[in-house]
VOLUM-556825 format. One record per residue (C-alpha): residue number from 1; z, y, x. Coordinates in pm, whole numbers. Layout:
+-----+--------+--------+--------+
! num !     c3 !     c2 !     c1 !
+-----+--------+--------+--------+
! NUM !      Z !      Y !      X !
...
+-----+--------+--------+--------+
***
This chain:
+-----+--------+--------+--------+
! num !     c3 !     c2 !     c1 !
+-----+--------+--------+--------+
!   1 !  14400 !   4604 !  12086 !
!   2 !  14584 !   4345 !  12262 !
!   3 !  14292 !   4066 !  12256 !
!   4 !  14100 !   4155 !  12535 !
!   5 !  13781 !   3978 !  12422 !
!   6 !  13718 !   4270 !  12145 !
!   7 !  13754 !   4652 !  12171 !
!   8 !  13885 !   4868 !  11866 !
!   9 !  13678 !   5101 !  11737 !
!  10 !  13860 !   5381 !  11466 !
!  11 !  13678 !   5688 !  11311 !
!  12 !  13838 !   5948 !  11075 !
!  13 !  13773 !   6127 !  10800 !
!  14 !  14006 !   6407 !  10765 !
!  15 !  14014 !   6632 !  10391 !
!  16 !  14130 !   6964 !  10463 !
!  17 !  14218 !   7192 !  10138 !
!  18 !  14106 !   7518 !  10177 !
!  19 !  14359 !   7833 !  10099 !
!  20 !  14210 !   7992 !   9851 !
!  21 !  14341 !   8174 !   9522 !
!  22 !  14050 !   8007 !   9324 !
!  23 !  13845 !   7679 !   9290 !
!  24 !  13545 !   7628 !   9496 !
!  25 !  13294 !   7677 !   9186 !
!  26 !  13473 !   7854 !   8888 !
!  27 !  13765 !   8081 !   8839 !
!  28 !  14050 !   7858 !   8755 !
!  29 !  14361 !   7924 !   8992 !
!  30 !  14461 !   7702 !   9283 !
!  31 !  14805 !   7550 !   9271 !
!  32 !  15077 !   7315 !   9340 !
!  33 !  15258 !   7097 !   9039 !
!  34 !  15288 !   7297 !   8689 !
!  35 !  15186 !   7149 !   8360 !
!  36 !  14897 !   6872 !   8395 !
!  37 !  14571 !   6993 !   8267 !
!  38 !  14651 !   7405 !   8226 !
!  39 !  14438 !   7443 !   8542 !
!  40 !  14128 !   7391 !   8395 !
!  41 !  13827 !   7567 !   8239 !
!  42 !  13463 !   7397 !   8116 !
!  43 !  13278 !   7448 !   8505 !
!  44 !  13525 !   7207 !   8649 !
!  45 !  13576 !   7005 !   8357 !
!  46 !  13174 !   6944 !   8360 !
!  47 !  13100 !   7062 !   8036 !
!  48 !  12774 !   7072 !   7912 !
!  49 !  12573 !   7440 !   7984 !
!  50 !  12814 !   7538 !   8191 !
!  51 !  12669 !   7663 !   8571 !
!  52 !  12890 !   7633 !   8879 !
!  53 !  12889 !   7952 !   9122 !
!  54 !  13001 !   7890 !   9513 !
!  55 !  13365 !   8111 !   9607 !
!  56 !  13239 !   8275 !   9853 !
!  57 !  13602 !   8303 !  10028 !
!  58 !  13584 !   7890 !  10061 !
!  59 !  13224 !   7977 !  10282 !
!  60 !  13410 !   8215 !  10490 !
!  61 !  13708 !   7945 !  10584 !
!  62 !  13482 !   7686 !  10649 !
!  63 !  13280 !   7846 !  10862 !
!  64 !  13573 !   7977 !  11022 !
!  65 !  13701 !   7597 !  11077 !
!  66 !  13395 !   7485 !  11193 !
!  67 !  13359 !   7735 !  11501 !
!  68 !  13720 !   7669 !  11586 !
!  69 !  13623 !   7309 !  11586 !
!  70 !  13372 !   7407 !  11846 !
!  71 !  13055 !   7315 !  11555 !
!  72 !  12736 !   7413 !  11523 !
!  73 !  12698 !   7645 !  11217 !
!  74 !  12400 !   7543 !  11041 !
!  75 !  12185 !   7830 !  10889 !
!  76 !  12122 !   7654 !  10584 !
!  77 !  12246 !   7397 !  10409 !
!  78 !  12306 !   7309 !  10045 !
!  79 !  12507 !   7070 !   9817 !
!  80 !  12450 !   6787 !   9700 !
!  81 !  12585 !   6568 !   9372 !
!  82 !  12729 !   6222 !   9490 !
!  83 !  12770 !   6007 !   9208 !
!  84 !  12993 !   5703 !   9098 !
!  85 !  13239 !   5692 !   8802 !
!  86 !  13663 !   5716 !   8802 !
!  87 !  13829 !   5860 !   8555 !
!  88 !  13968 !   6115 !   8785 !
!  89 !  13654 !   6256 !   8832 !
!  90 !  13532 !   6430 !   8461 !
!  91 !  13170 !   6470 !   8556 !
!  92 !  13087 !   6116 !   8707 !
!  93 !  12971 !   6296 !   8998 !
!  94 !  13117 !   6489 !   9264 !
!  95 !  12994 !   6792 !   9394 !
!  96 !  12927 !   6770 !   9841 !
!  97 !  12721 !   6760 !  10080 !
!  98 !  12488 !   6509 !  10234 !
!  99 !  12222 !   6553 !  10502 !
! 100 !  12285 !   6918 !  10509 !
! 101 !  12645 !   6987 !  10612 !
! 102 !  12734 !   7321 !  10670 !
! 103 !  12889 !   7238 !  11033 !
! 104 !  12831 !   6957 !  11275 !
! 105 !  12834 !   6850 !  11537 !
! 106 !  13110 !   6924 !  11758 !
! 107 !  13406 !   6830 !  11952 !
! 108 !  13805 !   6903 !  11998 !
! 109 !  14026 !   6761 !  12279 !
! 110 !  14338 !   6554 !  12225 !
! 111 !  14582 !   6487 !  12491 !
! 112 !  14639 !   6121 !  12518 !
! 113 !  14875 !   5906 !  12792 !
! 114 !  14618 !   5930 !  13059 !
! 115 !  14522 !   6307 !  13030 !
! 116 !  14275 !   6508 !  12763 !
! 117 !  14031 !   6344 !  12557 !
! 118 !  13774 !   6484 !  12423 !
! 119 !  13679 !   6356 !  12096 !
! 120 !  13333 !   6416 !  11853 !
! 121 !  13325 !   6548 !  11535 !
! 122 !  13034 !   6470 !  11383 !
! 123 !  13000 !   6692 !  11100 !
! 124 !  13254 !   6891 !  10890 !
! 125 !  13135 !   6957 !  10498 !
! 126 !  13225 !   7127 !  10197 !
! 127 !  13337 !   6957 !   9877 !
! 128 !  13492 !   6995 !   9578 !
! 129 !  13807 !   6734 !   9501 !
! 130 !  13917 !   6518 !   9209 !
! 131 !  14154 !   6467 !   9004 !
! 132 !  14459 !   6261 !   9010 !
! 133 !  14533 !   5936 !   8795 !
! 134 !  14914 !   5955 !   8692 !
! 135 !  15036 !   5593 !   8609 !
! 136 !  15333 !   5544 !   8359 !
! 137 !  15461 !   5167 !   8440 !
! 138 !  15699 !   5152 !   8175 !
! 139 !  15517 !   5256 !   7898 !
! 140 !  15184 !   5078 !   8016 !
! 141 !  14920 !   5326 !   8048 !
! 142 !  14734 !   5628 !   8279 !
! 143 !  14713 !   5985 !   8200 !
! 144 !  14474 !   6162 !   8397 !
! 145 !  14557 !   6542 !   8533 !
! 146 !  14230 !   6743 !   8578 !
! 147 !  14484 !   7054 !   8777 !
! 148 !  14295 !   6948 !   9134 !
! 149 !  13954 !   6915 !   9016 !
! 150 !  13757 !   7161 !   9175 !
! 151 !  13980 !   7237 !   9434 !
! 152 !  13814 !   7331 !   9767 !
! 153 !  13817 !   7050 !  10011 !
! 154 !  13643 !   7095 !  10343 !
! 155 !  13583 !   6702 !  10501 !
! 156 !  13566 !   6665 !  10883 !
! 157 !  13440 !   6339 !  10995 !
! 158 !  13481 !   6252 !  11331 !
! 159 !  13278 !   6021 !  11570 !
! 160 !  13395 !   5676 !  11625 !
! 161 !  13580 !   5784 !  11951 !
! 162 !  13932 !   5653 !  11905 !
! 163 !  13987 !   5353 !  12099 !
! 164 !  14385 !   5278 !  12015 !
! 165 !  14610 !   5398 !  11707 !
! 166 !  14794 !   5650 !  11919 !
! 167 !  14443 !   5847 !  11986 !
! 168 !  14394 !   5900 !  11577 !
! 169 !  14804 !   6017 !  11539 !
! 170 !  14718 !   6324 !  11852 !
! 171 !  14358 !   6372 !  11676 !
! 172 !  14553 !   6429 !  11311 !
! 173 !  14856 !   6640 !  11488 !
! 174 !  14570 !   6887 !  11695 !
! 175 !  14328 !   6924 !  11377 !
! 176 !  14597 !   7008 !  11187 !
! 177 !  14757 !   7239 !  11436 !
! 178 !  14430 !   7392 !  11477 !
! 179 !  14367 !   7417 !  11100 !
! 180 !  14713 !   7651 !  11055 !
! 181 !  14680 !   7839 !  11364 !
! 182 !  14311 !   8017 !  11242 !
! 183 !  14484 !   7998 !  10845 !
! 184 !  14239 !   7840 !  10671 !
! 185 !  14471 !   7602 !  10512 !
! 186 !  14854 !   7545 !  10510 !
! 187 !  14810 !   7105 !  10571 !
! 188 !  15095 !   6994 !  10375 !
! 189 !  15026 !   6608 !  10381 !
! 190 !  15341 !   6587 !  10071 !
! 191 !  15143 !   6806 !   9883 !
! 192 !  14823 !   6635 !   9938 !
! 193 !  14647 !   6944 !  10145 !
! 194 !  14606 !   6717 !  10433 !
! 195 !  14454 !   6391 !  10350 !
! 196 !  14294 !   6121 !  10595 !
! 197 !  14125 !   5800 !  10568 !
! 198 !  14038 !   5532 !  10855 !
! 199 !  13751 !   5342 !  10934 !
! 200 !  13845 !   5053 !  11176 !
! 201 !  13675 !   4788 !  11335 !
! 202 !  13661 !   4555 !  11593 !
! 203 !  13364 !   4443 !  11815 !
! 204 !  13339 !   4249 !  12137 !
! 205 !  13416 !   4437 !  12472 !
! 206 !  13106 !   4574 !  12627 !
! 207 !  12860 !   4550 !  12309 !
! 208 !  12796 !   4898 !  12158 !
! 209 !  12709 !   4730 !  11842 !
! 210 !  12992 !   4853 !  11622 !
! 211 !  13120 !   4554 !  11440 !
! 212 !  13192 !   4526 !  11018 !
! 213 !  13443 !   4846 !  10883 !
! 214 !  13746 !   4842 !  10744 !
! 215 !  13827 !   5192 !  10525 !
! 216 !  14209 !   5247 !  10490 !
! 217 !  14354 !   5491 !  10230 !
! 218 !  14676 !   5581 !  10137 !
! 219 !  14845 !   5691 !  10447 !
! 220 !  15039 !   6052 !  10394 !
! 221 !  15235 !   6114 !  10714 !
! 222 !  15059 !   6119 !  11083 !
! 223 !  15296 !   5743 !  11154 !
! 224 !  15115 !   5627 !  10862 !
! 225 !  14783 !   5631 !  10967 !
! 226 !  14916 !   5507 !  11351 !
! 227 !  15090 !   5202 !  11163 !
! 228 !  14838 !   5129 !  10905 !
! 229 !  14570 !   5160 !  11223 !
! 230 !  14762 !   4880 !  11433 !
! 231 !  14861 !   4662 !  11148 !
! 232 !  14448 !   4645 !  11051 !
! 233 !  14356 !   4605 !  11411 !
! 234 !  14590 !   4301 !  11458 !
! 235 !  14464 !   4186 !  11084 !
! 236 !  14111 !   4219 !  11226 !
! 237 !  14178 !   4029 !  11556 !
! 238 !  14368 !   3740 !  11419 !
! 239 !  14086 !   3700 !  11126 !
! 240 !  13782 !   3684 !  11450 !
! 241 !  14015 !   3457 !  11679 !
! 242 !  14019 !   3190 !  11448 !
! 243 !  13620 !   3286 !  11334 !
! 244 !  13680 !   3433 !  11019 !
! 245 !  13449 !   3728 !  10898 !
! 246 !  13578 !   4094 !  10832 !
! 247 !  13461 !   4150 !  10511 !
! 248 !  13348 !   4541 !  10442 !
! 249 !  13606 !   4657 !  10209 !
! 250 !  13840 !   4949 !  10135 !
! 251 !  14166 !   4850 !  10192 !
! 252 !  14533 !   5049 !  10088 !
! 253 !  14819 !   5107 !  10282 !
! 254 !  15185 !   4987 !  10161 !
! 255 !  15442 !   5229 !  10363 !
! 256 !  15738 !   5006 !  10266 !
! 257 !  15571 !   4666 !  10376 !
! 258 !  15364 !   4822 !  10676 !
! 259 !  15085 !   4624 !  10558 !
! 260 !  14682 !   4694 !  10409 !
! 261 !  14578 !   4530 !  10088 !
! 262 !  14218 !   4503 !   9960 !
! 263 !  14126 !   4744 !   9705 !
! 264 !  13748 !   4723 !   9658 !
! 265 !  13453 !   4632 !   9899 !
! 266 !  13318 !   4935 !  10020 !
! 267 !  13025 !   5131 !   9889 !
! 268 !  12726 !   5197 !  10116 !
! 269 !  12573 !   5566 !  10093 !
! 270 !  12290 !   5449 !   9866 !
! 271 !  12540 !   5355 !   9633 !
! 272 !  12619 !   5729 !   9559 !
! 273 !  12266 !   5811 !   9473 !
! 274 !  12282 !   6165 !   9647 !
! 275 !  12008 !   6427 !   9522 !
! 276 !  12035 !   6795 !   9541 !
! 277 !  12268 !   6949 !   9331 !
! 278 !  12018 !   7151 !   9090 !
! 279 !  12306 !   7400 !   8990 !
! 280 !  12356 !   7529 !   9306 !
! 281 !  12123 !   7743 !   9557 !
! 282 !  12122 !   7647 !   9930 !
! 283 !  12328 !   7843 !  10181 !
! 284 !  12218 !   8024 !  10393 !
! 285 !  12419 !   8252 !  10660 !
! 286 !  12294 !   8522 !  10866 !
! 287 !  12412 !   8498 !  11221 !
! 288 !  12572 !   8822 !  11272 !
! 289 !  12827 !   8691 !  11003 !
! 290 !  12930 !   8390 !  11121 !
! 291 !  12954 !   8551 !  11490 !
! 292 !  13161 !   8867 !  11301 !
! 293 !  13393 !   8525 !  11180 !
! 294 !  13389 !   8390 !  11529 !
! 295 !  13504 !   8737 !  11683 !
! 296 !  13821 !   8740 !  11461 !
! 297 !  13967 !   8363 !  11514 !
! 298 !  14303 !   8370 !  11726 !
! 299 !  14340 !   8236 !  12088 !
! 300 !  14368 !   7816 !  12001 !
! 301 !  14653 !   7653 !  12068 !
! 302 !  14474 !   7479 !  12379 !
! 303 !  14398 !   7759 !  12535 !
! 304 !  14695 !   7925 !  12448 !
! 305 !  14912 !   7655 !  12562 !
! 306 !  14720 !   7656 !  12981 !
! 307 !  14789 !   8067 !  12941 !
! 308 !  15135 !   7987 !  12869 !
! 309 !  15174 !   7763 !  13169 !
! 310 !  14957 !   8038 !  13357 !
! 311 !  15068 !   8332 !  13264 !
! 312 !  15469 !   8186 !  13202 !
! 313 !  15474 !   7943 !  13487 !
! 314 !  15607 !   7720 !  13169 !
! 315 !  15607 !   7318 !  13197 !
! 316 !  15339 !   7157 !  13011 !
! 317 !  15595 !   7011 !  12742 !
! 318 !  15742 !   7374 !  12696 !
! 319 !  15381 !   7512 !  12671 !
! 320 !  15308 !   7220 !  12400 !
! 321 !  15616 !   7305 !  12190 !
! 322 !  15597 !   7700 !  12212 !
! 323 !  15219 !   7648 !  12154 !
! 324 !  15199 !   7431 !  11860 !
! 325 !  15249 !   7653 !  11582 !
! 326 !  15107 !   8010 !  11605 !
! 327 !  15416 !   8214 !  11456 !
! 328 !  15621 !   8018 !  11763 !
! 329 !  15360 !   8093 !  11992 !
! 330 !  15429 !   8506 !  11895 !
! 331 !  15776 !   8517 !  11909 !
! 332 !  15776 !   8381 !  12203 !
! 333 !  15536 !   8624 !  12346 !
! 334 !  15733 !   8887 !  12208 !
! 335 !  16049 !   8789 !  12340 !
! 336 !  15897 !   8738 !  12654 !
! 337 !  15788 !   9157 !  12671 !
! 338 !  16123 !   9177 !  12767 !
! 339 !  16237 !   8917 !  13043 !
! 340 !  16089 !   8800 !  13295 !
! 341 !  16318 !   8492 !  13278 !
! 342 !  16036 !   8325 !  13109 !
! 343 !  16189 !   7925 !  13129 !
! 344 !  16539 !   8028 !  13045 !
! 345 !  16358 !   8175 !  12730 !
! 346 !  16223 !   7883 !  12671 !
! 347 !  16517 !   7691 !  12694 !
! 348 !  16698 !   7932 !  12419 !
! 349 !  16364 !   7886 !  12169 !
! 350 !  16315 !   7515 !  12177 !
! 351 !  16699 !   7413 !  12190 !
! 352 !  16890 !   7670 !  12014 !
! 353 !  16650 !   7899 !  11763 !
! 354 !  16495 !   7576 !  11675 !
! 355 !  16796 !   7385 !  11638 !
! 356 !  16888 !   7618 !  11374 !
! 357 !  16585 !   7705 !  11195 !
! 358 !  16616 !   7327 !  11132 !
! 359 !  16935 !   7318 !  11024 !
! 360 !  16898 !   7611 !  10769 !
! 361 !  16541 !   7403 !  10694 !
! 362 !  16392 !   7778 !  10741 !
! 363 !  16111 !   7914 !  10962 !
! 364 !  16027 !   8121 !  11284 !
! 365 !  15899 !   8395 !  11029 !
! 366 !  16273 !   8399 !  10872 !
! 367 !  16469 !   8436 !  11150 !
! 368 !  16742 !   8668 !  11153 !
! 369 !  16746 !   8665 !  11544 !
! 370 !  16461 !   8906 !  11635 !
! 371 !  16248 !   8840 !  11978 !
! 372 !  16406 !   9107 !  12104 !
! 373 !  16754 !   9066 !  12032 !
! 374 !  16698 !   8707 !  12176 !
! 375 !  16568 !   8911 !  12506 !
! 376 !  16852 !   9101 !  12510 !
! 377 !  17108 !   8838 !  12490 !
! 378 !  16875 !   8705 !  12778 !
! 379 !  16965 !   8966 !  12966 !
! 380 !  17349 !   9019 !  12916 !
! 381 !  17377 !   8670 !  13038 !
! 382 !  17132 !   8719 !  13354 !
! 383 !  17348 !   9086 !  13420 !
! 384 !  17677 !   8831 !  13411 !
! 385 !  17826 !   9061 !  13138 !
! 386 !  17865 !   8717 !  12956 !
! 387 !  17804 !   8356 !  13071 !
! 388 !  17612 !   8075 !  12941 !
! 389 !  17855 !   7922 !  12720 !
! 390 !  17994 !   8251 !  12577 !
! 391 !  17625 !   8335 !  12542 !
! 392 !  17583 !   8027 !  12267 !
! 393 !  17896 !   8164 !  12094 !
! 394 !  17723 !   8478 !  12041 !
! 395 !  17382 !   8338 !  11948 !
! 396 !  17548 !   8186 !  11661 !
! 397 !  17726 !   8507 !  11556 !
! 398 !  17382 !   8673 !  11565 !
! 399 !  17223 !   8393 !  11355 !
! 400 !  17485 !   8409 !  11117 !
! 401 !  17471 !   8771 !  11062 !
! 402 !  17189 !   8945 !  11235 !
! 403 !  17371 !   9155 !  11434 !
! 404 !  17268 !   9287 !  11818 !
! 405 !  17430 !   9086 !  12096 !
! 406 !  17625 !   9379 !  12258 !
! 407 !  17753 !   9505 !  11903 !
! 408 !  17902 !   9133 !  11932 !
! 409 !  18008 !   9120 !  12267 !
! 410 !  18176 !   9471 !  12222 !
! 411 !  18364 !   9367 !  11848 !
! 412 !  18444 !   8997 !  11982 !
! 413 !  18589 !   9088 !  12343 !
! 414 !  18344 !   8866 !  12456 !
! 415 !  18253 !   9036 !  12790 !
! 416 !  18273 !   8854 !  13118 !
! 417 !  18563 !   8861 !  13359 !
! 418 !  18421 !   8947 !  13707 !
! 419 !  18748 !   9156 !  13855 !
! 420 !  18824 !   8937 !  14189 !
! 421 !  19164 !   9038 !  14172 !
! 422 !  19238 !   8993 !  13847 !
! 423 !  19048 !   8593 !  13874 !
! 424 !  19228 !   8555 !  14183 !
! 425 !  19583 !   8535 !  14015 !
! 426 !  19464 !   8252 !  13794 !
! 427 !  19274 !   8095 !  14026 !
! 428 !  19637 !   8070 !  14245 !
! 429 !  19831 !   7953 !  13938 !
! 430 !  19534 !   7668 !  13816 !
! 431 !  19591 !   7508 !  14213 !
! 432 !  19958 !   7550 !  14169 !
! 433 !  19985 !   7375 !  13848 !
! 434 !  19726 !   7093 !  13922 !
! 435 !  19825 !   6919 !  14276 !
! 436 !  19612 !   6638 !  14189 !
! 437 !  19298 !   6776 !  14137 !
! 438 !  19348 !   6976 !  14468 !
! 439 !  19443 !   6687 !  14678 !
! 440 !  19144 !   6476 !  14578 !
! 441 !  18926 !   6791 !  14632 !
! 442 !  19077 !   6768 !  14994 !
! 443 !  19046 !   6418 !  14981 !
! 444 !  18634 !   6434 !  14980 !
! 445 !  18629 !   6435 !  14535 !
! 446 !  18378 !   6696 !  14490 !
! 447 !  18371 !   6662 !  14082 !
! 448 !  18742 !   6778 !  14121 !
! 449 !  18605 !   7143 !  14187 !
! 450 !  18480 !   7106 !  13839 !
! 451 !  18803 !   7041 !  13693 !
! 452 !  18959 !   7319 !  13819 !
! 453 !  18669 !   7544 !  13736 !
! 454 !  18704 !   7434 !  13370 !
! 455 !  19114 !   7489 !  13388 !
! 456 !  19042 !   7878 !  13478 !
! 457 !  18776 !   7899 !  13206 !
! 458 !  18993 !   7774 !  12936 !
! 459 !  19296 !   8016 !  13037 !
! 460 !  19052 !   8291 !  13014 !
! 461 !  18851 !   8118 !  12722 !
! 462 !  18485 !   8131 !  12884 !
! 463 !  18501 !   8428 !  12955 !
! 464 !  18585 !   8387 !  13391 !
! 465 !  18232 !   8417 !  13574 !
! 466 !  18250 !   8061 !  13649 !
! 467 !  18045 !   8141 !  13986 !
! 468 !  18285 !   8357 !  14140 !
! 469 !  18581 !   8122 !  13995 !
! 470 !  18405 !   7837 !  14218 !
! 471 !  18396 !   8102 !  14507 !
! 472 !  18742 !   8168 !  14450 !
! 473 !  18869 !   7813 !  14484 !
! 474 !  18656 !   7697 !  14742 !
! 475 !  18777 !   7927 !  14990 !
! 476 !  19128 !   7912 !  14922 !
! 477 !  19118 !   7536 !  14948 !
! 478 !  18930 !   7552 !  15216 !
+-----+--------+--------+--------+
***
């Protein structure tokens, strides 16, 4: 906030759809697109007599987010009906829970501009989601598609730590990093996986008073909710500069124009007119389950990330990078069994396997370079059968067609010329045939030794150990 008078004040509420093969309380299957309404059956259609039954693999992922999101695991808690009518939602009511969340609270740290943050999370709860309105413009009317009803949504709600825009775009990134890494959800924002709303308000510096909210919906990419964050604070602060009220509203987010629009003033919580869900038993957990769940999650990509830097002796940007999705993070580690050339490898996974994963838009999981084939190309570069550039030529080859590096080096002719004598006869005809270049090396140029260096690879076509070449020509000029 760039008025100094008032301090910005942003909590999140972040849905995260659980990866199940079935809905949270009936049978029907879980699933992206298809036919609207084929998805459905009378539980989560609402139907009268019908008796809803919690999946008890949605329990075991929640719990399991909730202890990787450093939460208290509550013993029991139970679900509640929250009610309010949309035609989206076939039972006027939605199934959640209310003042006894299965997790909460706890905390997760971000890393901001001036080092980690750690941020609250006050509670994270299970719920069931709605359906989606489909709008036909043209022909003037709404269908409804029932497919997502049901669905298994587990809502984490942070505290209102976030002081600036940027803070709620690392928050999104690290829950959602987190949320794939223990695989209790895949987070595809396009697909509507990973959904977050924004409370935002404004209050004046030093009060801890919070001042009147702003909810913001709408936002489906991680710059979304940063721009739709900073165009509501500024709408906030020019609104109290002038002493205008912030009305309590829920406002929607316009990607192309950058701008929030009121949609409806907010409901308060006694507008839902929660009660115990009557359908449903409470939960309770026994300990030694949740601590059997606990005992199987993966090393975190925090932790992992200081072991890589540890362990690695990796660069805290490298460590980020190799760190931020888990199947990265293991082929990495397996690639780095081999070498001990642990930043060159690095290097080779960030710039080059990355580079084309991205440009076949495919994955770490379907690469046809193997960890250890990347290793060993590692190595015929250290061992100066190839060099550096040759090595790229060769990565490609193996990219292209799986193959090993030496098979490639050995069909290709690839392998490095390191015979003095036979680099010392080109060497002798490059200075011949470039008088210039020699007499400004004389002269004091020192970037002409790089000229010359790059005439003797391009006789031999990369394959001269450019090293010895620059041996070579220093002495005899010297």
């Amino acid at each position: 906030m760039e008025n100094m008078n008032y301090e910005t004040v942003i909590g999140l509420e972040v849905h995260v759809q659980l990866k199940t093969r079935t809905k949270i309380f009936c049978g029907c299957p879980v699933g992206w697109g298809g036919e609207p309404n084929t998805r459905v059956c009378p539980v989560c259609l609402g139907l009268p007599g019908v008796l809803p039954v919690l999946n008890r693999k949605v329990l075991e992922l929640a719990v399991r987010a909730g202890l990787a999101l450093n939460c208290e695991v509550s013993g029991f808690s139970k679900f509640d009906r929250k009610n309010y009518f949309y035609p989206d939602l076939p039972k006027a009511y939605q199934i959640s829970q209310y003042d006894n969340p299965l997790s909460g609270p706890g905390w997760i740290d971000i890393q901001t501009e001036g080092g980690k943050k750690r941020i609250g999370i006050t509670r994270a709860h299970l719920e069931e989601d709605a359906g989606k309105l489909v709008h036909f413009e043209k022909e003037g009317y709404s269908g409804v598609d029932y497919n997502r009803t049901g669905i298994p949504l587990l809502e984490i709600v942070s505290d209102p730590d976030f002081r600036f825009p940027r803070e709620a775009y690392e928050y999104l990134k690290t829950i959602r990093t987190v949320m794939r890494y223990i695989e209790v959800s895949d987070c595809d924002m396009e697909k509507g996986s990973f959904r977050c709303d924004a409370n935002v308000s404004l209050r004046p510096t030093g009060e801890k008073e919070l001042g009147v909210k702003v909810e913001i919906k709408n936002m489906n990419s991680f710059k979304a909710v940063e721009r739709a964050l900073a165009y509501e604070v500024k709408r906030q602060g020019e609104l109290l500069a002038v002493g205008r009220p912030v009305v309590q509203e829920t406002r929607l987010y316009n990607a192309d124009l950058q701008k929030t629009f009121s949609m409806r003033s907010k409901e308060e919580t006694h507008d839902y007119r929660y009660f115990p869900d009557p359908d449903l038993v409470p939960v309770i957990l026994e300990k030694e389950w949740v601590e059997e769940i606990r005992s199987s999650l993966p090393e975190l990509p925090g932790p992992r990330s200081e072991r890589f830097r540890e362990q690695y002796g990796l660069p805290e940007y490298d460590a980020g990078v190799l760190t931020a999705e888990r199947p990265l993070a293991d082929y990495f580690e397996a690639a780095a069994a081999h070498t001990s050339n642990y930043k060159a490898l690095s290097n080779w996974v960030m710039v080059e396997l990355l580079g084309k994963l991205n440009d076949s838009d495919s994955t770490v999981e379907e690469s046809p370079i193997s960890p250890e084939q990347l290793a060993g190309l590692l190595s015929l570069i250290e061992k100066g059968a190839i060099s550096g550039k040759i090595g790229k030529q060769v990565f490609a080859e193996m990219f292209a067609g799986g193959k090993d590096p030496e098979v490639i080096v050995e069909e290709k002719g690839l392998l490095q010329i390191s015979d003095e004598g036979e680099l010392d006869k080109i060497v002798e005809q490059v200075i011949s045939e470039n008088p210039g270049s020699v007499a400004d090396f004389r002269g004091g140029k020192e970037k002409a030794i790089g000229f010359l260096v790059g005439q003797v690879m391009k006789i031999t076509q990369g394959k001269a150990n450019p090293g010895l070449v620059n041996q070579l020509l220093r002495r005899k000029l010297t």
